[in-house]
Steps between C-alpha positions, in 0.01 A plus 500: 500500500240307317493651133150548318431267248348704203308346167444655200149446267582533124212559288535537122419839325273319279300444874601832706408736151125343523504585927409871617569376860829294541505542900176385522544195261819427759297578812255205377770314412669501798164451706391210312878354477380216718256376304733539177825313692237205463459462143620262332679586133385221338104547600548840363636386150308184482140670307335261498508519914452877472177396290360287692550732827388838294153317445454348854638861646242689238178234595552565902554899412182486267299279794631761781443797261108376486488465882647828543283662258178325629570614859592912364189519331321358815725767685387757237119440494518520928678763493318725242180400677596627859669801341206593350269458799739728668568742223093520464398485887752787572368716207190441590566582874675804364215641340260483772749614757541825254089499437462520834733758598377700253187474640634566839648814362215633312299466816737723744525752184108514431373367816118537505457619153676169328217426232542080590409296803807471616446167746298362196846561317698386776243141465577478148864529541518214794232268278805519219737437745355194645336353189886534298754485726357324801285257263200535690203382389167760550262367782151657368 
C-alpha cells in the first residue's frame, strides 16, 4: 500500500497573528501553488526586478481599471435610463389602470346619477394612455 505523502506550511506568528482566516490564506495557497512552484527566489529578492515589474503590473492595472470604469459607467447610464422608462411607464400605466377602475366602479355604484360623463372620462383616460405610454402623437 501506497502511503500518503503529507506537507506541512509553516507560517510565522509574526504572519498568522495579523490573519483572521488561516484556512483560507492555505486554501489560496494551495490553489495558486502552481503559479508559486514557478517563481524564481532570486526575482523575488532582486528589488530592483520587483520595481520594475510593480510599475509595469500597476500601469496595465491603471490602463484596464480606466477601460473597466469607462465601460460601467456606460453600463450605468443604459441601465438607469431603461430602468427609469420602465419604473415611469409602469407607474404611469398603474395609475390609469386604477383611474379607470375607479371609474368603472363608481359607475356600477351610481349608475345614472354619476355627476361626470363617464365615456368623456373614459376618452380622457385612453388620450393619457396613448399620448404617455404608447407615445402617440394627437392627430387633430
Amino acid at each position: 500500500m501506497k502511503k500518503k505523502q503529507t506537507f506541512n506550511i509553516h507560517l510565522p506568528d509574526t504572519i498568522s497573528e495579523q490573519i483572521d482566516d488561516i484556512e483560507n490564506v492555505v486554501d489560496n495557497f494551495l490553489s495558486n501553488f502552481k503559479y508559486l512552484e514557478n517563481l524564481e527566489l532570486d526575482d523575488l529578492t532582486n528589488e530592483e526586478n520587483l520595481e520594475l515589474d510593480l510599475t509595469r503590473l500597476s500601469e496595465e492595472f491603471n490602463q484596464i481599471s480606466q477601460v473597466y470604469g469607462k465601460l460601467r459607467q456606460e453600463y450605468g447610464v443604459l441601465n438607469f435610463h431603461g430602468n427609469e422608462l420602465y419604473t415611469r411607464n409602469t407607474l404611469t400605466g398603474l395609475k390609469l389602470g386604477l383611474v379607470t377602475g375607479k371609474l368603472e366602479r363608481a359607475k356600477s355604484i351610481w349608475g345614472t346619477q354619476l355627476a361626470l360623463d363617464y365615456d368623456a372620462a373614459k376618452e380622457l383616460i385612453q388620450y393619457f394612455f396613448d399620448r404617455y405610454l404608447k407615445k402617440s402623437e394627437d392627430d387633430d
